[in-house]
C-alpha positions as CSV (number, residue, x, y, z in Angstrom):
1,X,-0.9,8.6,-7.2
2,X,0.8,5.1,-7.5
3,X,0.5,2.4,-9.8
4,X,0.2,-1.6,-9.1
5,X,1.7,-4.0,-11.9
6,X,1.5,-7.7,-12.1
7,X,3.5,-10.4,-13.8
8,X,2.0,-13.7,-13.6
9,X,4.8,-15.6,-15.5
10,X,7.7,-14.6,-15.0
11,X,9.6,-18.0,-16.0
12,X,7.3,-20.0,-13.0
13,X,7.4,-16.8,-10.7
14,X,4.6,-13.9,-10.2
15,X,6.3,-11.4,-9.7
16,X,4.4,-7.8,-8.4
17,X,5.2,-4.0,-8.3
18,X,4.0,-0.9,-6.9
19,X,4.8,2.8,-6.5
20,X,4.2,4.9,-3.7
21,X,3.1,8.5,-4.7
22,X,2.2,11.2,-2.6
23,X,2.9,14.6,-1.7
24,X,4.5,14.8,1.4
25,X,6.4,11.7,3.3
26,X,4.3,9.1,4.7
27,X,7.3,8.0,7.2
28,X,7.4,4.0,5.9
29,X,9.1,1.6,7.6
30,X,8.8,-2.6,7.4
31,X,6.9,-4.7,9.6
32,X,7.0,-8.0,10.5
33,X,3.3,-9.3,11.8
34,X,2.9,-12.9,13.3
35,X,0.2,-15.3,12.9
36,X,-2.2,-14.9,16.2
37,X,-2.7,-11.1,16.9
38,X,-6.3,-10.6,17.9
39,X,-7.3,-8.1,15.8
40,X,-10.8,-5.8,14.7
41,X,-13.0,-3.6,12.4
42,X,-11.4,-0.8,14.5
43,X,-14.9,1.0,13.5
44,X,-16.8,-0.1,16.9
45,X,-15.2,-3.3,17.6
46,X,-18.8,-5.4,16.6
47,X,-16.3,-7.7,14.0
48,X,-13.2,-9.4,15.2
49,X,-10.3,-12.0,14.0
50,X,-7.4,-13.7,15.3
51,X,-4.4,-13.8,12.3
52,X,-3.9,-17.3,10.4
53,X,-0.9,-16.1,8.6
54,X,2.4,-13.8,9.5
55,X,2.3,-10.8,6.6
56,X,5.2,-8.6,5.7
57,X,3.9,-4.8,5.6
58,X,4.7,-1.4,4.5
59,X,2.8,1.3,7.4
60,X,2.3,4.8,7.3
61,X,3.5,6.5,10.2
62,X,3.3,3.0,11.8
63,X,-0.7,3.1,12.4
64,X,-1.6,1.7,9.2
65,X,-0.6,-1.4,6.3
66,X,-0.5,0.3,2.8
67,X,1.3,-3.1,0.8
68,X,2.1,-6.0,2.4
69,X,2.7,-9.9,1.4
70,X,1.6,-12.7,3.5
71,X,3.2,-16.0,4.3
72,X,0.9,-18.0,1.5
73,X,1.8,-15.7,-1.0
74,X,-1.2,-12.9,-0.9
75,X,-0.3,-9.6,-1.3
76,X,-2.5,-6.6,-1.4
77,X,-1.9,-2.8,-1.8
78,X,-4.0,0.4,-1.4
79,X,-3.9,3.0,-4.1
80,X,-5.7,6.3,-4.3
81,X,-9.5,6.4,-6.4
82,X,-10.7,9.8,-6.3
83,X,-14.4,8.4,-7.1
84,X,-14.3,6.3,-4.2
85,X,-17.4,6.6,-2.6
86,X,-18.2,4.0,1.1
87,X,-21.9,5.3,1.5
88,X,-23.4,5.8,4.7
89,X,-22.3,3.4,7.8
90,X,-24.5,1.2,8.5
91,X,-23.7,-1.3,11.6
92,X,-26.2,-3.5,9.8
93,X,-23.5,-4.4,7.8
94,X,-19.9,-5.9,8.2
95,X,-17.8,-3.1,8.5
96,X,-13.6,-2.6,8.5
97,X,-12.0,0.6,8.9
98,X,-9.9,2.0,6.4
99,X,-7.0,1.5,8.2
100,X,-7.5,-1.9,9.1
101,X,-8.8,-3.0,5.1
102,X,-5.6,-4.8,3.7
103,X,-4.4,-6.2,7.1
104,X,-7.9,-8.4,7.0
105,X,-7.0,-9.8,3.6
106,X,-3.5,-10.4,4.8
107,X,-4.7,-11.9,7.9
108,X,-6.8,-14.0,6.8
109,X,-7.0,-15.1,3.4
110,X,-3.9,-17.6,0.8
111,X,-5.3,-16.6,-2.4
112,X,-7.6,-13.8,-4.6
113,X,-10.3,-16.6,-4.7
114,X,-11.3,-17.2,-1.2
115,X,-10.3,-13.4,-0.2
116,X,-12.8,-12.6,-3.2
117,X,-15.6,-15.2,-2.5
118,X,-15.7,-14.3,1.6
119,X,-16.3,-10.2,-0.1
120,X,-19.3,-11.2,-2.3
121,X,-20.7,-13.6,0.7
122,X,-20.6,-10.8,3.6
123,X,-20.6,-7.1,1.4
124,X,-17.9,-5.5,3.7
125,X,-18.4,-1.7,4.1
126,X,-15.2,-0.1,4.3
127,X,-15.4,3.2,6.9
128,X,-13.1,6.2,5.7
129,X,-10.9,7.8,8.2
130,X,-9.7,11.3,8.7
131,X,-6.2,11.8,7.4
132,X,-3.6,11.5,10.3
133,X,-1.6,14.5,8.6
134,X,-4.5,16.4,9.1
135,X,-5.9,16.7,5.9
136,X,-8.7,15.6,3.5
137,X,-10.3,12.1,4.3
138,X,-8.2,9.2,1.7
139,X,-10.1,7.6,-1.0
140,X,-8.8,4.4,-1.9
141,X,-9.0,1.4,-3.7
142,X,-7.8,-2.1,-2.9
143,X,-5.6,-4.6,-5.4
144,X,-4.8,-8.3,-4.0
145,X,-2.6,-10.6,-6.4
146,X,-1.3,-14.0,-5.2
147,X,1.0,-16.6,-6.2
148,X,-1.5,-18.4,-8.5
149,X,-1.1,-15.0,-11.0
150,X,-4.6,-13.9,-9.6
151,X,-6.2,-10.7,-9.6
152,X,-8.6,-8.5,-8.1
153,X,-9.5,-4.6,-7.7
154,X,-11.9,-4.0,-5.1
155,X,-13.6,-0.4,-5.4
156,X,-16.4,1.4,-3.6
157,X,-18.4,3.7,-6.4
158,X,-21.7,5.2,-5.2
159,X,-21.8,3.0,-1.5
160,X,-21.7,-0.2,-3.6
161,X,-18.5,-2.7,-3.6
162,X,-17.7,-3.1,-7.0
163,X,-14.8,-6.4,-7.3
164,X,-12.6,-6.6,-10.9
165,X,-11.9,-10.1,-10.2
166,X,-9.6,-11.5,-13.5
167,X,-6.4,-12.9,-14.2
168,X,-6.2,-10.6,-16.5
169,X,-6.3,-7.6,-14.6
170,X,-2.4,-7.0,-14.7
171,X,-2.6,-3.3,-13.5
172,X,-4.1,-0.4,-11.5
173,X,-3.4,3.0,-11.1
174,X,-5.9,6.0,-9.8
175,X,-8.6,7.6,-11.7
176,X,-11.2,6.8,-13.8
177,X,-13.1,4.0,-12.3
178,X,-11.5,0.4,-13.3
179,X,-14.1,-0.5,-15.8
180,X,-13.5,3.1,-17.1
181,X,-9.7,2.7,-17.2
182,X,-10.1,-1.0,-18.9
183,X,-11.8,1.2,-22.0
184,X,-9.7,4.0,-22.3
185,X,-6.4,1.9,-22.5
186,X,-7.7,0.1,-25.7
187,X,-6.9,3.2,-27.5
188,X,-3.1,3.1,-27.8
189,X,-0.8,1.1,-29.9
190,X,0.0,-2.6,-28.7
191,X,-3.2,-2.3,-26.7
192,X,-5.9,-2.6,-29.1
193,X,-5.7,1.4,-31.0
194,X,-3.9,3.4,-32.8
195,X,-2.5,6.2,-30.8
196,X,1.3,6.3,-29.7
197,X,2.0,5.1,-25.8
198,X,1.2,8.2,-23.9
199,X,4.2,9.7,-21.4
200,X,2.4,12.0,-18.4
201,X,2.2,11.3,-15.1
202,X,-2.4,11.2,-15.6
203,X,-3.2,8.1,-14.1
204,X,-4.5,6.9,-17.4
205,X,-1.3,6.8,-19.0
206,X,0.5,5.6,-16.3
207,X,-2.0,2.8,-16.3
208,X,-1.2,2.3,-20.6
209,X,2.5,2.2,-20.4
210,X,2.8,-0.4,-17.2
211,X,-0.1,-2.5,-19.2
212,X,2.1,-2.4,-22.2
213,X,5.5,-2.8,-20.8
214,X,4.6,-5.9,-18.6
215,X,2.7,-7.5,-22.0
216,X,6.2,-6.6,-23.8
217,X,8.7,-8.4,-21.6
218,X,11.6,-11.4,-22.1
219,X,11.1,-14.7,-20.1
220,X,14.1,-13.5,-17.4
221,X,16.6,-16.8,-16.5
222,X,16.6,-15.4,-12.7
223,X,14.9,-13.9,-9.6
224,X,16.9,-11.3,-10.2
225,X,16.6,-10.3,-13.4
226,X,12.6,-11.1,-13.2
227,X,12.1,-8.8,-10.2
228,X,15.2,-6.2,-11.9
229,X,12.5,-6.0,-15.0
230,X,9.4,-5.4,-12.7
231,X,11.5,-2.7,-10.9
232,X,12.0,-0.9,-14.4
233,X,8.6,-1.2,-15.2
234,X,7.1,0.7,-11.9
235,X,10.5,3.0,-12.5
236,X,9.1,4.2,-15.8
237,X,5.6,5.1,-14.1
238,X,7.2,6.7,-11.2
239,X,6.4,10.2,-10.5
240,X,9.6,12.8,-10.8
241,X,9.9,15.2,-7.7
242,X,8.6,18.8,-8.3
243,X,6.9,22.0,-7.8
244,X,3.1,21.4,-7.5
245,X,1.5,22.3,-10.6
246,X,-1.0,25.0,-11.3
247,X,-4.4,24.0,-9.7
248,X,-3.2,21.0,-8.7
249,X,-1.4,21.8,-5.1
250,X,-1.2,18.3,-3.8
251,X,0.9,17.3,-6.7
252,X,2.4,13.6,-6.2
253,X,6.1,12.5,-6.3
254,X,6.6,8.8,-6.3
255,X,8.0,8.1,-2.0
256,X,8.7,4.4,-2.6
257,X,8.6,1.7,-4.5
258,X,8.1,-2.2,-4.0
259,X,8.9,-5.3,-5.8
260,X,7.7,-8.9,-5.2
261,X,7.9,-12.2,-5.6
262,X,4.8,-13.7,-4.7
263,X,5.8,-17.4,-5.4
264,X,9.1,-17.3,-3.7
265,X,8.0,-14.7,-0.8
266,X,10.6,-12.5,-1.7
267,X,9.7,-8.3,-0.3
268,X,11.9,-5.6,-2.2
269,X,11.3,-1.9,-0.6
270,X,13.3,1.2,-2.4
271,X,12.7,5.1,-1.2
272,X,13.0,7.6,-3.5
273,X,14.3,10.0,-0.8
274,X,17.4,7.4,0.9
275,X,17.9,5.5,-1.7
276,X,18.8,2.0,-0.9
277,X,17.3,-1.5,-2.2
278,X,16.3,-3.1,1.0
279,X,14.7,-7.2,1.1
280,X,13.7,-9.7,2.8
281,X,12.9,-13.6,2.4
282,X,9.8,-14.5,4.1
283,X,11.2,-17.8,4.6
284,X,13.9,-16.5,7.1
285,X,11.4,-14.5,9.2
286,X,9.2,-16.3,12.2
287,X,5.5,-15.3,11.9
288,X,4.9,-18.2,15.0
289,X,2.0,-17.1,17.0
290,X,3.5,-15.3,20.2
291,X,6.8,-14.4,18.1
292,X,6.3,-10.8,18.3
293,X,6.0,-7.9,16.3
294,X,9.1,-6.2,14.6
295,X,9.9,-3.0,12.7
296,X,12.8,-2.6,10.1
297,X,13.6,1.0,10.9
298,X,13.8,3.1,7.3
299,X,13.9,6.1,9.3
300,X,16.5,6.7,11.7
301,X,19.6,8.6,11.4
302,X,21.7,5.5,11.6
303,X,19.4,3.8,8.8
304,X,19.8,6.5,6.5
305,X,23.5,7.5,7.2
306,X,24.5,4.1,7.6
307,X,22.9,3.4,4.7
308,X,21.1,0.2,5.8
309,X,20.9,-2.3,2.4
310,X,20.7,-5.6,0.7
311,X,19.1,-8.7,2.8
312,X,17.6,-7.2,6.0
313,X,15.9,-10.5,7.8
314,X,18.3,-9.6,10.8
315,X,17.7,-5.9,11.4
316,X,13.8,-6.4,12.1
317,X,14.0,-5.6,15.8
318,X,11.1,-6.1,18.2
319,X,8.7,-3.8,18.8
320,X,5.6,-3.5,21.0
321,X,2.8,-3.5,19.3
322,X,2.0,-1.9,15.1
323,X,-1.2,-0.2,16.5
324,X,-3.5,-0.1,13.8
325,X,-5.7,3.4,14.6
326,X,-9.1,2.9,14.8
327,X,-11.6,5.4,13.1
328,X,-11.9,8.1,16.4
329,X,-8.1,7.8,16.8
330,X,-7.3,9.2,13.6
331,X,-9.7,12.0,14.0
332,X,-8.0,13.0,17.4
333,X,-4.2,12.6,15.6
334,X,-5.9,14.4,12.8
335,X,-6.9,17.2,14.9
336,X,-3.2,17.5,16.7
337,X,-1.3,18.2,13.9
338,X,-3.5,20.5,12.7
339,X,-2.9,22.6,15.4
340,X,0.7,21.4,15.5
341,X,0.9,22.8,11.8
342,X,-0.1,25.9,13.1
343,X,2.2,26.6,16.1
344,X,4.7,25.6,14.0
345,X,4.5,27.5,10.8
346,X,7.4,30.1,11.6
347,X,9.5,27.3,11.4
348,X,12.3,27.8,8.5
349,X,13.3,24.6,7.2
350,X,10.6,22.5,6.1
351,X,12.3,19.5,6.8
352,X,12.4,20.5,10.6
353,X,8.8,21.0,10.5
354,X,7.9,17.8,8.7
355,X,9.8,16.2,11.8
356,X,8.6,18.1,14.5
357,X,4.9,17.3,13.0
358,X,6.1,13.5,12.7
359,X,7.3,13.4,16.2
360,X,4.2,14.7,17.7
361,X,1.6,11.9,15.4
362,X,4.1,9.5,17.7
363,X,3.2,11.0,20.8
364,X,-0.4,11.4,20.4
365,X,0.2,7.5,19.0
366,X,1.4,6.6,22.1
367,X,-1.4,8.5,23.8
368,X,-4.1,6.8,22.3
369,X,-2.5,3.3,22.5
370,X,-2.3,3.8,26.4
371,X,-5.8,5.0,26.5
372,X,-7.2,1.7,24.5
């Protein structure tokens, strides 16, 4: 499940990738979040900011950031790390929310350094959530790159935060742990061994052809052609579509992709499932503190039968609020759909199902918002 790949010179620019993989959609769309939104640890509330800087994001479902690049050039994105392990919570401790975890780097930090240095001053616990589709809780890991060509992972194995900080930490996929992952790659030719470049979709050889591919590339003359070669980088670590595999029911497709250009605050989004290349310049969105929030809508029937493309700055429209759900939110959406899932499972078409599921996360969204 996904893969992260940096390129810290690409001909002056640092250029980033990732893929979204999962097993069912994650309904993604684009925000736009402006500098002074008063935000917290949405565990108890005990830890609270106010946003320095405007971010681009990727949500799922719209109640949480998965990717996103800030207005200084700090981007961060959340992968899946089976091993993860938070610990006990402990309110002794400075706590963030799963949900919430990105969206304080974004908010708050212009580079890997200081976003690194405030971790290994305050220990952060990070709080799992329940699963808004009502399944198992996420286990994650965390990857922030900026437009220096810095790097860092930040994992949570056996209730200890464990930070890969390195500018030569180019990429991350899943499982093993990172320093496992930084051993087993030294095994394949170009990398350090012997063995031929491995082709699966394990996480481990996902992780070998990405390193080797990015290590392997031509100084590009362009943006384009820079962020084109990132895009068939991640491409060749995507996931296909398919039928899950034997003993392995939650099989992953790659959903979406990203590409971006950390020095020039260029955002590239692509689905898998409609298609298009969407972007947007940074530069030509206003992250001024009472500006408002605003959604680029993936989802819609008019954005995926008009077949909404390109340069995409004017079709961020404002919205009310990108509630980020707080741990006992998710519990309570969690618990709807389950029993949504249920009352629905005579439904035929699975596509029907997905969005009758979909529509009623919204609802009980709504709910909740009204409530807080």
């Amino acid at each position: 499940m996904c893969t992260r790949v940096l390129w810290p010179d690409a001909d002056g620019s640092v250029i980033v990738g990732r893929n979204m993989d999962f097993h069912q959609n994650l309904h993604t769309n684009l925000w736009k979040l402006p500098r002074g939104v008063k935000r917290d640890d949405r565990v108890d509330g005990a830890f609270t900011w106010t946003a320095k800087y405007g971010s681009v994001v990727a949500g799922v479902y719209d109640i949480l950031s998965t990717d996103g690049l800030n207005e200084k050039g700090l981007a961060g994105h959340i992968l899946w790390l089976a091993e993860s392990d938070y610990g006990t919570p402990s309110s002794s401790r400075t706590q963030l929310a799963m949900s919430v975890w990105l969206q304080f780097y974004l908010d708050n930090f212009m580079t890997v350094d200081k976003a690194v240095a405030w971790s290994n001053e305050h220990n952060p616990q990070v709080v799992p959530m329940a699963d808004p589709t009502g399944k198992s809780k996420p286990a994650l890991h965390l990857a922030l790159d900026d437009a220096t060509g810095d790097s860092a992972i930040f994992e949570y194995i056996d209730g200890e935060l464990r930070i890969f900080h390195s500018r030569d930490h180019l990429v991350m996929t899943n499982s093993p742990t990172y320093d496992k992952q930084l051993e087993l790659v030294r095994k394949y030719q170009g990398l350090g061994g012997d063995d031929p470049l491995p082709g699966t979709c394990l996480a481990a050889d996902r992780f070998a052809r990405a390193l080797y591919y990015v290590n392997d590339q031509p100084t590009p003359t362009s943006q384009v052609q820079a962020m084109a070669a990132m895009m068939s980088i991640i491409r060749n670590c995507a996931q296909p579509f398919r039928n899950p595999e034997p003993g392995k029911p939650d099989a992953s497709q790659t959903l979406w992709q990203v590409v971006i250009d950390l020095t020039n605050l260029r955002y590239a989004f692509e689905s898998t499932t409609t298609p298009n290349l969407v972007w947007v310049d940074l530069a030509d969105l206003d992250f001024a503190e009472g500006s408002g929030e605003a959604k680029l809508d993936l989802l819609s029937e008019l954005a995926v039968q008009g077949g909404i493309a390109g340069e995409v700055h004017a079709h961020f429209r404002k919205h009310h609020r990108f509630h980020i759900v707080s741990i006992k939110q998710a519990e309570l959406i969690g618990e709807a759909v389950v029993e949504a899932t249920k009352s629905r499972s005579s439904v035929k078409s699975a596509e029907r199902r997905v969005r009758e599921i979909h529509e009623l996360v919204e609802k009980k969204l709504v709910a909740v918002v009204d409530a807080e």
